[in-house]
N, C-alpha and C positions, 0 to 999 in steps of 0.2 A: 353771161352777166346781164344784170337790165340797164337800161339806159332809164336814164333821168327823163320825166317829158311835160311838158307844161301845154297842159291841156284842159278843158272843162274836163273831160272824164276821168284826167289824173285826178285833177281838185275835189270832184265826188267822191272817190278814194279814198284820198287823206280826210277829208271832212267827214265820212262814215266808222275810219278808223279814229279821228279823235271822237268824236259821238259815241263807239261804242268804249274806249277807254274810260270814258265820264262813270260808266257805270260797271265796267267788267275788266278782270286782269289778263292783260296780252295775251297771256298763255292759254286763255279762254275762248276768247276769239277766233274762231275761224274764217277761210275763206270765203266760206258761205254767208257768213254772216256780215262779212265787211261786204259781199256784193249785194246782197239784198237788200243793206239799209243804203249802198249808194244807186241802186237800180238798176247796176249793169251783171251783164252775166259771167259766168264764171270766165267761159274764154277770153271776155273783153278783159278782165283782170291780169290772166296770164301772156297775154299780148302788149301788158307793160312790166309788170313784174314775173319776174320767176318762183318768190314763195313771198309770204307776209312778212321776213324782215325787210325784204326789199322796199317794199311798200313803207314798213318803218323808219327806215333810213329817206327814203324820199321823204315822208312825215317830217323829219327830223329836221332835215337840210330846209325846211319851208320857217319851220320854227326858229332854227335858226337866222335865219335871214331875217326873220323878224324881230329875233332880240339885237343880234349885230344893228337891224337901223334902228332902234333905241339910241344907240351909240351917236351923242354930236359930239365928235372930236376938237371941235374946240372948246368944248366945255369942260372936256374931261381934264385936260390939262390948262387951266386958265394962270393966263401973265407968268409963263415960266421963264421969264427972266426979272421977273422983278421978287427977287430975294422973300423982303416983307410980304407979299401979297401973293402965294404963291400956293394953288391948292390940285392935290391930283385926283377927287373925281370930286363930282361935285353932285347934291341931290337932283338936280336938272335933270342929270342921266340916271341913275339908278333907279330915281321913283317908278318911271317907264319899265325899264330892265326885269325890276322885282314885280310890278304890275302884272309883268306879261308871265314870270314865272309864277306867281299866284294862282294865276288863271286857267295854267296849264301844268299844274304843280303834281297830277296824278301821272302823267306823262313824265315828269322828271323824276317822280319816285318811281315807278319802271325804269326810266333808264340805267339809275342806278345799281338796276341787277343785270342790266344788259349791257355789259363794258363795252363788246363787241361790236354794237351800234354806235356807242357814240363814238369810238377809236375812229369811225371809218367817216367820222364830220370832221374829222379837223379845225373842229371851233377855237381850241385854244391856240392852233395854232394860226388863225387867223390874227385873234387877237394879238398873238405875240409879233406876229409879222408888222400889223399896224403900230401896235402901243411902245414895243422896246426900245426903240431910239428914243423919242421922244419922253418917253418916262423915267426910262432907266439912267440915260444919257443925265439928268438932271440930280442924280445920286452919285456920279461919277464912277459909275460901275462901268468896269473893263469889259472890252464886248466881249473875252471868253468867258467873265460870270456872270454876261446880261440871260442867258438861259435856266439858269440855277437861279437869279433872283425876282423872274417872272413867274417859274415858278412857283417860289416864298410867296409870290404876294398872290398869283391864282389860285392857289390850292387854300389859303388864308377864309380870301373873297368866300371862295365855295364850302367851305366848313360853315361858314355862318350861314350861309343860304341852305345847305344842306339842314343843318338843325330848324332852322325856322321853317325848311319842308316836312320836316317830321313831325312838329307840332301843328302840322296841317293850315302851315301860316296864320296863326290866330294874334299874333305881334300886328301891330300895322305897319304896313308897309315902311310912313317916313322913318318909324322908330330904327327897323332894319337899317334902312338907308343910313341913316345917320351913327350906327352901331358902328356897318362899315366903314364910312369916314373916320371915323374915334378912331379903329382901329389900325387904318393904315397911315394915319397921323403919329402912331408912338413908334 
């Protein structure tokens, strides 16, 4: 199995495979071609990954990290104890979040076919790890439905992201944003 590696020449990698995603589908893609648009040779490829999901999944886990710091958690849940004034995400964060899946939204329509990459990021369950006390805690969900009702509201979230990725995000952004606030308000 490969090891994850933060390296300039990993980073030439993942930035040769999003480059060529921009314009061709994964399955397209060879070896050959993610090393020559990142300049390295084939061996130096396989002395970090073992095949190109590998390299996908490190792709991924970078992307990741990038939308996860979108994330200011105090924004997301602002003044949960004051009743009146009490909102669970807010556009602060989302504009960024949607921003960054816009921008890499031919990547998130591939991964859509590729279950078995994203299974292996454990994004949601990041999130869940972070978000569920605090969220759920404030619906007074029992911690054995706080996983059944994270999620009701991740699967929700990503239905509307999903559709506004199919339409090749042509919505704007705030509109999105603010779709999904509407929507986790009712």
């Amino acid at each position: 199995m490969y090891q994850s590696r933060n390296s300039f020449t990993s980073s030439l990698m993942v930035e040769a495979l999003l480059l060529l995603l921009e314009k061709e589908e994964y399955d397209s893609i060879s070896v050959k071609n993610i090393c020559e648009k990142a300049g390295v040779n084939r061996s130096t490829f396989y002395s970090y990954y073992n095949t190109k999901d590998d390299l996908l999944v490190e792709t991924m886990k970078l992307i990741s990290k990038r939308l996860l710091s979108n994330f200011d958690y105090d924004t997301i849940i602002l003044n949960v104890d004051d009743e009146n004034n009490y909102q669970l995400i807010g556009e602060i964060y989302l504009v960024p979040y949607l921003n960054t899946i816009k921008e890499l939204r031919k990547v998130y329509k591939m991964l859509q076919h590729k279950s078995h990459i994203f299974k292996k990021l454990n994004i949601n369950k990041e999130l869940y790890n972070i978000l569920h006390n605090k969220l759920l805690s404030k619906y007074n969900i029992k911690n054995d439905e706080k996983e059944f009702a994270f999620a009701y509201f991740n699967y929700g979230v990503l239905a509307i992201i999903d559709k506004w990725v199919e339409s090749n995000c042509e919505e704007d952004v705030s509109k999105i944003a603010n779709l999904i606030i509407k929507m986790i308000g009712f």
